[in-house]
C-alpha positions as CSV (number, residue, x, y, z in Angstrom):
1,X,0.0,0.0,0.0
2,X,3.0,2.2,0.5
3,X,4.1,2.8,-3.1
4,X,0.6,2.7,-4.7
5,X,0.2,4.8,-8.1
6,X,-1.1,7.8,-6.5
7,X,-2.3,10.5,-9.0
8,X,-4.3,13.2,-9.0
9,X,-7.6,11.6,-9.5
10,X,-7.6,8.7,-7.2
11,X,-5.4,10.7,-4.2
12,X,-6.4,14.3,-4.1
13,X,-4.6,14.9,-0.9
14,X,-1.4,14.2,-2.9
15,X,-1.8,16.9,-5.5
16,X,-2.7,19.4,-3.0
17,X,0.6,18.8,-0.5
18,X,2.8,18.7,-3.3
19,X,1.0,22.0,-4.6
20,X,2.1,23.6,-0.9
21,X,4.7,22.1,-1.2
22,X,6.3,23.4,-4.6
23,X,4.8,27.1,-3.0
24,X,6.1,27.0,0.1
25,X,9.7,26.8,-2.0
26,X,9.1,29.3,-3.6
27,X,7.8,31.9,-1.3
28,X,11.3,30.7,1.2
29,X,13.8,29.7,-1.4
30,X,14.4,26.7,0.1
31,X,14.3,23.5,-1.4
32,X,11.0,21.6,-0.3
33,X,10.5,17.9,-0.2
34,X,6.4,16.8,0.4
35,X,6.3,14.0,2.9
36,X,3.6,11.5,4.5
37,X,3.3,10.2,7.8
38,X,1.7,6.8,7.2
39,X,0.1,4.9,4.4
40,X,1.8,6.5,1.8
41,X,5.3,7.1,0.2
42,X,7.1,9.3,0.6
43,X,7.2,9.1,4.8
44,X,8.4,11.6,6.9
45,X,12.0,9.9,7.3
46,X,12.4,8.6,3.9
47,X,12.1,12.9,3.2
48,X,14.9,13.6,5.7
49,X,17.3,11.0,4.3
50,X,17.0,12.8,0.6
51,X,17.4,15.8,2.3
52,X,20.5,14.7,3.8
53,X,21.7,13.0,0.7
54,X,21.6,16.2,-1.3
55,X,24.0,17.5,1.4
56,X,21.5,19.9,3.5
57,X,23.0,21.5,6.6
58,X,19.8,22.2,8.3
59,X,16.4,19.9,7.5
60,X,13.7,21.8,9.0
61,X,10.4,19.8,9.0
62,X,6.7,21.3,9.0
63,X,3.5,19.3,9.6
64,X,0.4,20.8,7.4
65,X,-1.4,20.0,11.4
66,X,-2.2,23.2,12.6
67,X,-3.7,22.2,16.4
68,X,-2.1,20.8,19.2
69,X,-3.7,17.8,20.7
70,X,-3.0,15.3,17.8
71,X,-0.6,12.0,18.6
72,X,0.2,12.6,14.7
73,X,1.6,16.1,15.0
74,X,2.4,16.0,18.9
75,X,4.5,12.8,19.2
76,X,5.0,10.4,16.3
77,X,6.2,13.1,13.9
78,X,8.4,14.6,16.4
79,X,10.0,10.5,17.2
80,X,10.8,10.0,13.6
81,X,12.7,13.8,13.7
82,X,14.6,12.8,17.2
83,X,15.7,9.6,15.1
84,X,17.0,10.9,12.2
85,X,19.1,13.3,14.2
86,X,20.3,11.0,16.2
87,X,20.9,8.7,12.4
88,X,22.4,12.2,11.6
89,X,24.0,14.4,14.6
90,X,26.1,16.6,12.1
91,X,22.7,17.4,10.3
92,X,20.8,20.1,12.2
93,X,17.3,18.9,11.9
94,X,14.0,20.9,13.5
95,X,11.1,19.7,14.1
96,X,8.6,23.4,13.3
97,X,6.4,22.6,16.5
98,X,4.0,23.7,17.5
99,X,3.2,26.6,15.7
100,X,1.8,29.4,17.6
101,X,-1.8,29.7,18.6
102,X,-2.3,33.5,17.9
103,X,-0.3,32.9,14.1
104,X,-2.7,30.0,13.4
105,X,-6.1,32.3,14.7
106,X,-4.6,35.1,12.7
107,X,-4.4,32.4,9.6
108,X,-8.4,31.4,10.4
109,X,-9.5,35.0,11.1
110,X,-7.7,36.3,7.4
111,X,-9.3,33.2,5.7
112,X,-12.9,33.7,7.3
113,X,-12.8,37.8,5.8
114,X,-11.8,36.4,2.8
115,X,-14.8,34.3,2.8
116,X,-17.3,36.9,4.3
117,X,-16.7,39.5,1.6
């Protein structure tokens, strides 16, 4: 189930992460790799090892998870990030989390004007 043929039409979810993906490049001008936690290649750690292979100093890692509370974005994504480092301890590697609560209302408040105009 890992390695599937995911396209557009059967895996929707796809499309749209590596669409953030490829913008969150270019809005930083860093290089971005789109990653899945489970179910689904390309995991999580499979992303930091490319990373690492194409000689990055610094791998920082962002969950699309906005809310605290979630085992996803609270522990299992932040285990697979304390392994790599330790796979990797002259590779700085961050783990974005959590992302702070007024940033993420401000995000919600801009996106519900948008929708109320």
């Amino acid at each position: 189930m890992l390695c599937w043929p995911r396209t557009g039409e059967n895996d929707p979810c796809r499309e749209v992460v590596k669409v953030l993906s490829e913008r969150i490049a270019a809005q930083t001008g860093y290089d971005s790799i789109s990653g899945y936690l489970e179910f689904c290649a390309t995991d999580i750690g499979m992303c930091i090892e490319e990373a690492v292979s194409r000689g990055a100093g610094r791998v920082v890692v962002v969950t699309t998870m906005t809310t605290r509370g979630g085992e996803h974005s609270e522990t299992e994504i932040r285990e697979i990030v304390e392994a790599a480092q330790k796979r990797h301890p002259g590779v700085e590697i961050l783990y974005a989390w959590p992302f702070d609560t007024d940033r993420v209302a401000r995000f919600f408040a801009d996106e519900i004007e948008r929708f109320s105009a």
